[in-house]
VEXSEKOL-92691 format. One record per residue (C-alpha): x, y, z. Coordinates in nm, 2 decimals. Example, Ala and Ser with C-alpha at 12.3 -4.5 7.8 and 13.67 -1.06 7.14 Angstrom:
2
(node (1.23 -0.45 0.78));
(node (1.37 -0.11 0.71));
This chain:
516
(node (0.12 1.48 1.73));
(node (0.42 1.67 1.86));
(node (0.58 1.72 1.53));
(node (0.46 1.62 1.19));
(node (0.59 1.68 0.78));
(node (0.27 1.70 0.56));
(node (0.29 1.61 0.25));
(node (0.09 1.80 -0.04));
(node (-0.05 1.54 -0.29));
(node (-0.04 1.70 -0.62));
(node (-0.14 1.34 -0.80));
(node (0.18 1.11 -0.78));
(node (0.17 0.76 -0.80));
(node (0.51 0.82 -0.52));
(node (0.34 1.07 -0.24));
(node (0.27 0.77 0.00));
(node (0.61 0.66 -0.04));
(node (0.71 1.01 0.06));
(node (0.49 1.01 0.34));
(node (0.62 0.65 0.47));
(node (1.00 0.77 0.39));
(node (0.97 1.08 0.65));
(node (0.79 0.82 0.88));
(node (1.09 0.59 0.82));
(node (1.31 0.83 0.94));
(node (1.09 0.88 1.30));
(node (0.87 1.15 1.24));
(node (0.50 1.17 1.17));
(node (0.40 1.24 0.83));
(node (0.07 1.31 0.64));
(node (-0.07 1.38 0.33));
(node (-0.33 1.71 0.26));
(node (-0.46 1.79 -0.08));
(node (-0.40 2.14 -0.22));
(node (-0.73 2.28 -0.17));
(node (-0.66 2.22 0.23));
(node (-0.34 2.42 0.23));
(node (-0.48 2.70 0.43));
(node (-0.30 2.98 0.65));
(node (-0.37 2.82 0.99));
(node (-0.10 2.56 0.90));
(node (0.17 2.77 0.96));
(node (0.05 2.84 1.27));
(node (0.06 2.51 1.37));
(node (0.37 2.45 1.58));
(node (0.37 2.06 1.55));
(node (0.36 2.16 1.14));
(node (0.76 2.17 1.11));
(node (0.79 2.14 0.72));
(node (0.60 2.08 0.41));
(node (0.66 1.87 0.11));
(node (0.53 1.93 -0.24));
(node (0.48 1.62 -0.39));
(node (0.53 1.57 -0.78));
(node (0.25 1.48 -1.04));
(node (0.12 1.37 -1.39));
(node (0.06 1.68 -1.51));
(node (0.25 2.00 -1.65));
(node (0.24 2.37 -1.47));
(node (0.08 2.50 -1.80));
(node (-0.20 2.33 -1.78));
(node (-0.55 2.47 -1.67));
(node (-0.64 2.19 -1.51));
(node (-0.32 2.13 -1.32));
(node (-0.32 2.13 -0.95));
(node (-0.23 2.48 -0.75));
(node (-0.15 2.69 -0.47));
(node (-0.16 3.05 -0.41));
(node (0.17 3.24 -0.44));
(node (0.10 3.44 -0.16));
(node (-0.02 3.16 0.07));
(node (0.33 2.94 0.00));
(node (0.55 3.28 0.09));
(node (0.32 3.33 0.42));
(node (0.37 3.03 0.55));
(node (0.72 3.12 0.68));
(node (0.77 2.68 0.73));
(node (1.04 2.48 0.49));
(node (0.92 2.37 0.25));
(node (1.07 2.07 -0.05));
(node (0.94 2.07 -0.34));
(node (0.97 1.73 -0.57));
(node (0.96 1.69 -0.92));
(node (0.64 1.90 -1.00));
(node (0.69 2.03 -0.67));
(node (0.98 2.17 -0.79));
(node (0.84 2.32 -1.09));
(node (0.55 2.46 -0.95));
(node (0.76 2.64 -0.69));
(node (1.00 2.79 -0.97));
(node (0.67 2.87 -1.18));
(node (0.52 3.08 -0.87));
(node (0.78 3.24 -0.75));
(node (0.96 3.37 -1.08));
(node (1.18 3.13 -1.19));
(node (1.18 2.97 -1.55));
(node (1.02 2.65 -1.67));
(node (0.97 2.51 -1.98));
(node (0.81 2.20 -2.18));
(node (1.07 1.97 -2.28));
(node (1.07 1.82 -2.57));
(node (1.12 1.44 -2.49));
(node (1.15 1.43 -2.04));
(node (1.34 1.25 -1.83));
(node (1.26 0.93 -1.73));
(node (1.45 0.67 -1.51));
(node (1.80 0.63 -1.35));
(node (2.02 0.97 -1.41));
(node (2.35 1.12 -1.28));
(node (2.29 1.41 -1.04));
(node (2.62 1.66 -1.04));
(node (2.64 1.91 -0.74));
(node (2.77 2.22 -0.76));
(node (2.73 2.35 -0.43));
(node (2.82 2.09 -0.16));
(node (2.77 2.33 0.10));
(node (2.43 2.33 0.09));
(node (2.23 2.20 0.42));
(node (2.00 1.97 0.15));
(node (2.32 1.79 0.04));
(node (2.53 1.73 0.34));
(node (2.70 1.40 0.32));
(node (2.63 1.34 -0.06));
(node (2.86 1.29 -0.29));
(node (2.91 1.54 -0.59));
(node (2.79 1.23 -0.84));
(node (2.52 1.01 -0.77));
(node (2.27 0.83 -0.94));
(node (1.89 0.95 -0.93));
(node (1.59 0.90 -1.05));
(node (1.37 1.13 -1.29));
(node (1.03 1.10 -1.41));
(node (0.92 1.42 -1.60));
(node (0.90 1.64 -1.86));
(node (0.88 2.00 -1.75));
(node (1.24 2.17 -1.71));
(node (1.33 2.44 -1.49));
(node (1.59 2.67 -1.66));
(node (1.63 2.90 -1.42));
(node (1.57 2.95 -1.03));
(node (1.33 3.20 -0.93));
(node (1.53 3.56 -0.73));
(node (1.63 3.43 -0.43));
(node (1.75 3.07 -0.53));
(node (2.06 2.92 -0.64));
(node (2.13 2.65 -0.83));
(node (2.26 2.37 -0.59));
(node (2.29 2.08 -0.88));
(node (2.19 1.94 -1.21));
(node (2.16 1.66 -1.50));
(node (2.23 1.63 -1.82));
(node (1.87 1.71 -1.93));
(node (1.77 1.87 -1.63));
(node (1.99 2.22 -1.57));
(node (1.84 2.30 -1.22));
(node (1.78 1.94 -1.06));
(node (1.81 2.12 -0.71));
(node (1.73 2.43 -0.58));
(node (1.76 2.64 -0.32));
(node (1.65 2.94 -0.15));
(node (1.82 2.92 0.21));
(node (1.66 3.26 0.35));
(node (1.29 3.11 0.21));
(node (1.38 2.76 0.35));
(node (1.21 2.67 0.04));
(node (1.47 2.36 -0.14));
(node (1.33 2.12 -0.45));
(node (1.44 1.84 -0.68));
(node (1.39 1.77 -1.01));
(node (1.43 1.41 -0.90));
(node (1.21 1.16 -0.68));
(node (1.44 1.12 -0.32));
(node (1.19 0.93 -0.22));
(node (1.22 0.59 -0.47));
(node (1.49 0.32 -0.38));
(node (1.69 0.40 -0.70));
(node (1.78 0.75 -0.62));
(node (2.08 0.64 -0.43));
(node (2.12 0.90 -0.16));
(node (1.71 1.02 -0.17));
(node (1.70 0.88 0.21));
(node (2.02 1.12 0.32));
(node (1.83 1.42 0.11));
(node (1.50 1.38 0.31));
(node (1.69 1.34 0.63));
(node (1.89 1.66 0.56));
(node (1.58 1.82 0.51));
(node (1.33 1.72 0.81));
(node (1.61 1.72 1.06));
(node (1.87 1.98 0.99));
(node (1.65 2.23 0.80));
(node (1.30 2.16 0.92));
(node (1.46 2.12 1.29));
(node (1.27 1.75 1.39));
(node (1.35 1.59 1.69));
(node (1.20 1.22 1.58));
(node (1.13 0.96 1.80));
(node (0.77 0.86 1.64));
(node (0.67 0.53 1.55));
(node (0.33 0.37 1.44));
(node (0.30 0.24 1.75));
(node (0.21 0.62 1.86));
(node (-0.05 0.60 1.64));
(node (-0.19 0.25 1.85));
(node (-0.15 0.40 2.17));
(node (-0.30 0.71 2.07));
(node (-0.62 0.54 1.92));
(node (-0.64 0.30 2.26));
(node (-0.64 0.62 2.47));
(node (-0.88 0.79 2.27));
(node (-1.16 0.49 2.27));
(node (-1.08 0.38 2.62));
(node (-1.42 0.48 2.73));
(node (-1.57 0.24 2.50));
(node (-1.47 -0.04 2.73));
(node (-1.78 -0.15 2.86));
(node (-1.94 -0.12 2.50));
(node (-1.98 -0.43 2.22));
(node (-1.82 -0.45 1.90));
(node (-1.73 -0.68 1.61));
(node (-1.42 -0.72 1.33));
(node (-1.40 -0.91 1.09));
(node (-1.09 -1.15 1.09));
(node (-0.89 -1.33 0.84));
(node (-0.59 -1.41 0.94));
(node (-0.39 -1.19 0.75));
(node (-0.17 -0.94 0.93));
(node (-0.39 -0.63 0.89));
(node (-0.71 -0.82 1.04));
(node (-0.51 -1.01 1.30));
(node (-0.32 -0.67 1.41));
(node (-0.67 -0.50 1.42));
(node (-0.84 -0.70 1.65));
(node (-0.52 -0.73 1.85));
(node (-0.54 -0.35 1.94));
(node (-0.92 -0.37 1.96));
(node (-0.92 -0.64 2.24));
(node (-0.74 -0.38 2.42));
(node (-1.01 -0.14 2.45));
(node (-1.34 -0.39 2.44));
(node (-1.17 -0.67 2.63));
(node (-1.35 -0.96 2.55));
(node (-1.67 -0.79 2.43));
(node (-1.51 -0.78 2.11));
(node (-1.61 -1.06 1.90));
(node (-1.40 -1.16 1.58));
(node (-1.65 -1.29 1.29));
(node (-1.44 -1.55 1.03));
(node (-1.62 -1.63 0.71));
(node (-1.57 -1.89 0.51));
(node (-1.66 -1.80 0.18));
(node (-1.54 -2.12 0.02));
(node (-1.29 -1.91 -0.14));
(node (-0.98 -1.96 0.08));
(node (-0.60 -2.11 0.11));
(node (-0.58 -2.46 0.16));
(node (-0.72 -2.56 0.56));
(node (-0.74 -2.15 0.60));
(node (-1.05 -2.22 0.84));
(node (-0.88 -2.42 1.07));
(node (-0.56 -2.25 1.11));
(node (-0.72 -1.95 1.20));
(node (-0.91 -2.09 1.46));
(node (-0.58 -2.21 1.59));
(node (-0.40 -1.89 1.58));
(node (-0.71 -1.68 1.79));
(node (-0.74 -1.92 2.01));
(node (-0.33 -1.92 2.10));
(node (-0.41 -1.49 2.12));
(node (-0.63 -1.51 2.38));
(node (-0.97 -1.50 2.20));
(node (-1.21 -1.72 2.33));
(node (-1.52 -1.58 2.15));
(node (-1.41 -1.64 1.77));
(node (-1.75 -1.63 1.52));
(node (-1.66 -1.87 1.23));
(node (-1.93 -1.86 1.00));
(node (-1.90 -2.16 0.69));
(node (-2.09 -1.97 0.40));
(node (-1.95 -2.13 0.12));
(node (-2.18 -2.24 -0.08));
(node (-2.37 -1.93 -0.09));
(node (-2.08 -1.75 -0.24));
(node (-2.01 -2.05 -0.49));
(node (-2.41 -2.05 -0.56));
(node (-2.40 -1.68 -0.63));
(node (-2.08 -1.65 -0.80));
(node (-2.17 -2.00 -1.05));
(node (-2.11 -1.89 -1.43));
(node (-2.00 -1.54 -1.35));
(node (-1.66 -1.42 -1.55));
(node (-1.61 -1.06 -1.53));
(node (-1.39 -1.00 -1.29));
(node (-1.57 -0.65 -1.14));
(node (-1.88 -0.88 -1.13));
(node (-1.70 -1.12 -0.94));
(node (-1.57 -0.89 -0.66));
(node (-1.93 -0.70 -0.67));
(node (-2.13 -1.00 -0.62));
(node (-1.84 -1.14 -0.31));
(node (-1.84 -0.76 -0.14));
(node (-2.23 -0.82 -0.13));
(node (-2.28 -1.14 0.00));
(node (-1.97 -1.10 0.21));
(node (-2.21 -0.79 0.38));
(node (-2.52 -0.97 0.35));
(node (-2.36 -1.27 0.56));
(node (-2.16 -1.01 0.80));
(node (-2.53 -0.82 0.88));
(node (-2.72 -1.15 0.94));
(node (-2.44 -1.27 1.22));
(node (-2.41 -0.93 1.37));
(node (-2.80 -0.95 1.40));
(node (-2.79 -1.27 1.59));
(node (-2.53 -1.14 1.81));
(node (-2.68 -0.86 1.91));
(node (-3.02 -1.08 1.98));
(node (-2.78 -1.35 2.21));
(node (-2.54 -1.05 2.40));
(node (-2.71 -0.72 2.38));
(node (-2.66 -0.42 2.19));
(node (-2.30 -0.38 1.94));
(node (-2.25 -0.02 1.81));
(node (-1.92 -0.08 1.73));
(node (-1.71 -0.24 1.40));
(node (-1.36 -0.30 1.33));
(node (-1.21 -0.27 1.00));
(node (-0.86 -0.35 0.90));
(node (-0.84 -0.07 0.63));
(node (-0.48 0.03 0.54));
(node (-0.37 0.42 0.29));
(node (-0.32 0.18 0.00));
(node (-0.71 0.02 0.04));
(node (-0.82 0.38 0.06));
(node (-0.58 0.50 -0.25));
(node (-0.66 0.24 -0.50));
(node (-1.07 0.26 -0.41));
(node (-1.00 0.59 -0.54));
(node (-1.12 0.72 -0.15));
(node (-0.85 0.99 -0.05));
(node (-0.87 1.24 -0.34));
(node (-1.01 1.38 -0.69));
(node (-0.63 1.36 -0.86));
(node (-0.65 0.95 -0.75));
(node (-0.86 0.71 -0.99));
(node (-0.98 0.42 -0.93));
(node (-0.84 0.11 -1.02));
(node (-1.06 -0.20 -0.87));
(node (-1.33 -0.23 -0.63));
(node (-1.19 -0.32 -0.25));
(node (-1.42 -0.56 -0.08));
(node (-1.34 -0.49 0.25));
(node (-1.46 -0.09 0.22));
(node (-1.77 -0.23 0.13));
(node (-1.82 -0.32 0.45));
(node (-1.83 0.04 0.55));
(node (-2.22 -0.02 0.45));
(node (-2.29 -0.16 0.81));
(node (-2.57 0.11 0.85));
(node (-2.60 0.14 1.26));
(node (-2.25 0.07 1.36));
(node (-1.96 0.31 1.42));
(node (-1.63 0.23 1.20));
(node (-1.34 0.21 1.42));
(node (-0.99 0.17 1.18));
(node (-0.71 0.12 1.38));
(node (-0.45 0.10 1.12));
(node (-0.63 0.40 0.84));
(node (-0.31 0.53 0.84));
(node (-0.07 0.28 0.84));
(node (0.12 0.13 0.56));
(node (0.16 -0.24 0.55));
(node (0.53 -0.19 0.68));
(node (0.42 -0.03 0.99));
(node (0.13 -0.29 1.07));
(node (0.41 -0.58 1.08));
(node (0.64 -0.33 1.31));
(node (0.34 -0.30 1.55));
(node (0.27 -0.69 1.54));
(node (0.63 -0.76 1.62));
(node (0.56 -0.49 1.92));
(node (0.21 -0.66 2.06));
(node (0.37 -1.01 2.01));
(node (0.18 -1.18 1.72));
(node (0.35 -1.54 1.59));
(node (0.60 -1.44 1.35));
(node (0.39 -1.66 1.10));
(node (0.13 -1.40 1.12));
(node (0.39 -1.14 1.06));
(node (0.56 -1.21 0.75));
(node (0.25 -1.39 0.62));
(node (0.20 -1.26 0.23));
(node (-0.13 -1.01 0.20));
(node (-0.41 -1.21 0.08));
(node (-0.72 -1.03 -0.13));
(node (-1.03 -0.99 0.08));
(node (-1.24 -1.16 -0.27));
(node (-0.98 -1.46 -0.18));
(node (-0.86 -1.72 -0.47));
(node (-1.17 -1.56 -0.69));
(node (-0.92 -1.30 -0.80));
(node (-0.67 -1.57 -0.87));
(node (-0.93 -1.79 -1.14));
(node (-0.93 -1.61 -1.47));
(node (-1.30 -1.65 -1.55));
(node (-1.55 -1.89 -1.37));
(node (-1.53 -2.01 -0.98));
(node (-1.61 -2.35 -0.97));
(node (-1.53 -2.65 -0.72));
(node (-1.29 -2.80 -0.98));
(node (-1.08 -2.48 -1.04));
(node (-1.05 -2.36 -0.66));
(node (-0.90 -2.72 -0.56));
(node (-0.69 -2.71 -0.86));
(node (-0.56 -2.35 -0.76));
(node (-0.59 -2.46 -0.36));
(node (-0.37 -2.72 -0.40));
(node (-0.07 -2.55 -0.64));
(node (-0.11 -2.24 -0.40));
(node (-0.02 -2.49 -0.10));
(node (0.29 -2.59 -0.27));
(node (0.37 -2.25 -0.40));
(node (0.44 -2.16 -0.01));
(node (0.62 -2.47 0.10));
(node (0.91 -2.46 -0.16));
(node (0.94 -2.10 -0.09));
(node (0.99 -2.13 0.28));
(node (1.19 -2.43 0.21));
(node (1.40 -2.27 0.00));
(node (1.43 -1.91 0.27));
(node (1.28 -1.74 -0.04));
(node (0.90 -1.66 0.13));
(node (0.97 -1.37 0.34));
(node (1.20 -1.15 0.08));
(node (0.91 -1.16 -0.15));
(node (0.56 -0.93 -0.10));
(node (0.34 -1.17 -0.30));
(node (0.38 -1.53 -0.42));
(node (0.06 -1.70 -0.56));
(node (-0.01 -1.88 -0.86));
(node (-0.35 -1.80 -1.12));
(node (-0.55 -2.05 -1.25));
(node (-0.64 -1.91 -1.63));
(node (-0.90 -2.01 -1.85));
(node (-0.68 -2.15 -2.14));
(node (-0.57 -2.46 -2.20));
(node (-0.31 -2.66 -2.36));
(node (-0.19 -2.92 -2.54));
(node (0.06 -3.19 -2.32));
(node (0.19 -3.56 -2.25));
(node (0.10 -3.69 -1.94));
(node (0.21 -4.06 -1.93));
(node (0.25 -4.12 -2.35));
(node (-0.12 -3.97 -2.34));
(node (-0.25 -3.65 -2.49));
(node (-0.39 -3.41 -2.27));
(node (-0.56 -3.11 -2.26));
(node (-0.54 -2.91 -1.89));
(node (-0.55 -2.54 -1.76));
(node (-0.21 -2.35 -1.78));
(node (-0.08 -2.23 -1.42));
(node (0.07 -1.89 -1.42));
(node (0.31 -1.80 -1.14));
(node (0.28 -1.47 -1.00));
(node (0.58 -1.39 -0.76));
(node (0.63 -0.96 -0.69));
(node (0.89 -0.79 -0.50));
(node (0.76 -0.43 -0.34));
(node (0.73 -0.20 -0.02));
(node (0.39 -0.07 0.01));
(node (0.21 -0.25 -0.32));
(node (0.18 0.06 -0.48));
(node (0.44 -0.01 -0.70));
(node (0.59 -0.33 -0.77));
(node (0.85 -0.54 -0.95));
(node (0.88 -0.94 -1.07));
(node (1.06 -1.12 -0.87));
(node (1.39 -1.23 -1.02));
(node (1.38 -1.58 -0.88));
(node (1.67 -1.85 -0.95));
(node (1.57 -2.03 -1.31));
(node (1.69 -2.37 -1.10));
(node (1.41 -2.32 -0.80));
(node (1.16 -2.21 -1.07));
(node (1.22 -2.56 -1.25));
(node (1.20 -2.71 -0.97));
(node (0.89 -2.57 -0.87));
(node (0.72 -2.63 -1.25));
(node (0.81 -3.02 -1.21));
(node (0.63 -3.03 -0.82));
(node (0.31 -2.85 -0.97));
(node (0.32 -3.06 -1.30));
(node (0.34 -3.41 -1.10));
(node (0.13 -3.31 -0.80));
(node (-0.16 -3.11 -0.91));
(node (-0.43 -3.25 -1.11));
(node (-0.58 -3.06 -1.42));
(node (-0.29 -2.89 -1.55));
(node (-0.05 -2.93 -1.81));
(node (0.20 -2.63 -1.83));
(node (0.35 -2.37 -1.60));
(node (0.42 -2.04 -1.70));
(node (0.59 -1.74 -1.50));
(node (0.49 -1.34 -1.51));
(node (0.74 -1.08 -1.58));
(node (0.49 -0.78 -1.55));
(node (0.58 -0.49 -1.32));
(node (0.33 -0.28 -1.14));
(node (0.24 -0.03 -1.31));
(node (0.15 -0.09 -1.60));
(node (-0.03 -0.43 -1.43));
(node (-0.16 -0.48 -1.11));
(node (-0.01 -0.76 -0.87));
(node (-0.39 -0.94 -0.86));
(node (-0.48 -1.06 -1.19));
(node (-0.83 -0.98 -1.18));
């Protein structure tokens, strides 16, 4: 990379939104764990400026993340410090911090003092921002001025312009700090001295370069449909032509006719040599009376593999030798498997890293690095169908995760068949694409209803509809009570076997999009 921002994770949920905010703005950003902060890095001249991320815990802590004062003075590179970023910069260099007795939490106004300042150009003197902490800075360590502050928070900014070191109290890099975007720009451009010009498709070019000797070579992906699968064996064709063979299961588990329409679209990309594998009643077999969801995803990741290994066998017997597999693994599959640090924990089991288990073959991951924003940016560039584009991300475990409890024939065309109608009133209505996820979930309980003067007793159908960027965070979508009825009545008359509809309101955190 000519020029890159690293990021230093110090455990917030918000450090890949950091990361894809400075990527936003056109240069290349990534993300380093304290322990890997060494010298060399300011030595690096494509290393223009770092970022301390914030964090769950408190600078007094033992156990709380560090880095060594004389290391962070040495570095001689701006640095921003966020949240508790900014109080562990204060804490080593000097300044006061203290425990506050109740934090800081959500949408504050920010006062600055000194508009002058190179981190504030072009903000206004009040804006709203957004905190999430505890730990105060009082006052700035020798060197630093005060630049702004809250009504809780009497040093919300910092800086020390002869240090290039700045930090916030505040997260610039959320959608509800008003002006966070114009902070981070003021700070990799103007004080960090970036030039810009990247975009993820530097990152596809780079990694087609890099494996164009491979072009003679074999090698297999696995292909759903989805964007990140699609986009991956898009940019693998490129370097394997077509020795690269895309493998479809069906595990039984899909979207209404999934099979067939992604037959159609690889066959409209250029891909003659598309494996489609029917394995569904294996899965259904394996996964009969099974209700814990872990289990579930455990016993689908296996026989996913097990499938996966016995048709890359049988290829390798029909066309030679493949050393070679294709993963479309995203930063969020890698975050939430609990894969890219010790300060991460993990939340669920990710079927597709299980395929990582391929003993013999080399893992290629196109998009490891990519956010799901970027992957559509570079589908747009190599010309996928917009219906691939926008298409909403679908779990690799498939409508499993969306059946509270057991998996059976019944249930799936129940779910199948609301999840079909789910999508066509939400296109129909231009609602589909401003939404990140839009599914419904079968649950186990039932209720009491009329269905034609007759009592009946049927599943209840919860609607799951989330607004987000990236997935790591995410809010309920807000939807017009009118379409919502609207949709309620379609389900109730059209789908066989339930009996009431009912809609979530739960934000990510403290729950997670997929219910199980």
């Amino acid at each position: 990379m000519k020029e890159k921002i690293i990021v230093v994770d110090f455990g917030s949920q918000y450090t890949h939104l950091l990361t894809q905010r400075i990527r936003s703005l056109g240069v290349y950003s990534e993300i380093i764990f304290p322990e890997k902060l060494k010298p060399d890095i300011g030595r690096d001249p494509s290393v223009k400026g770092l970022v301390f991320s914030g964090g769950p815990m408190s600078v007094y802590e033992t156990s709380s993340p560090r880095v060594d004062r004389d290391l962070v003075l040495s570095l001689k590179i701006p640095i921003l410090g966020v949240c508790y970023g900014h109080q562990l910069l204060a804490y080593l260099l000097g300044g006061e911090v203290t425990s506050g007795e109740s934090g800081e939490y959500g949408k504050t106004v920010l006062y600055i003092h000194d508009t002058d300042n190179p981190l504030v150009k072009d903000i206004p003197e009040r804006s709203v921002v957004w905190m999430s902490h505890k730990d105060v800075v009082l006052k700035p360590p020798k060197g630093f001025s005060l630049v702004a502050s809250t009504d809780y928070s009497p040093v919300a900014i910092m800086a020390g312009d002869e240090l290039k070191m700045y930090s916030t109290q505040f997260h610039p890099e959320v959608r509800h700090t008003e002006y966070g975007t114009t902070l981070l720009k003021n700070f990799v451009y103007d004080i960090c001295g970036c030039a810009g010009g990247w975009s993820p498709m530097d990152l596809v070019d780079s990694f087609v370069r890099e494996h164009s000797h491979l072009s003679r070579e074999k090698a297999l992906v696995a292909v759903s449909g989805g964007v990140d699968s699609t986009v991956t064996a898009v940019i693998l064709k490129k370097v394997f032509g077509d020795n690269l063979y895309p493998v479809f299961i069906d595990t039984g588990l899909l979207r209404y006719r999934e099979g067939e329409w992604v037959k159609n679209l690889f066959k409209k990309l250029g891909f003659e040599n598309l494996i489609y594998i029917d394995a569904s009643e294996t899965f259904l077999e394996r996964l009969r009376g099974i209700v814990d969801p872990e289990v579930k995803r455990r016993i689908i990741a296996d026989t996913f593999f097990e499938v996966f290994k016995e048709t890359a066998d049988k290829l390798a017997r029909d066309y030679g030798e493949i050393k070679y597999l294709g993963q479309g693994t995203l930063y969020p599959d890698r975050v939430e498997s609990g894969k890219t640090g010790r300060y991460t924990d993990k939340i669920k089991s990710h079927h597709n890293v299980s395929m990582s288990r391929l003993l013999g073959f080399k893992l290629l991951e196109p998009l490891k690095d990519m956010y799901k924003d970027e992957v559509r940016e570079v589908g747009r560039r190599l010309g996928l169908p917009e219906e691939v584009i926008t298409r909403h991300p679908f779990p690799g475990p498939g409508l499993a995760v969306r059946i509270v409890g057991e998996i059976t024939r019944d249930r799936l065309e129940i779910l199948r068949e609301a999840d079909r109608i789910v999508e066509e009133m939400l296109r129909e209505h231009g609602l589909y694409e401003g939404l990140w996820q839009a599914f419904p979930v079968l649950l186990t309980l039932k209720s009491v209803g009329i269905k034609g003067d007759r009592r009946s007793y049927e599943y209840i159908l919860a609607l799951r509809m989330v607004e987000s960027v990236d997935a790591m965070t995410a809010n309920f979508a807000k939807l017009p009570w009118s379409f919502l009825e609207e949709l309620s009545s379609r389900l109730l008359n059209e789908v066989e076997g339930i009996n009431r509809v009912v809609y979530d309101i739960s934000n990510k955190p403290p729950a997670t999009i997929e219910f199980e």
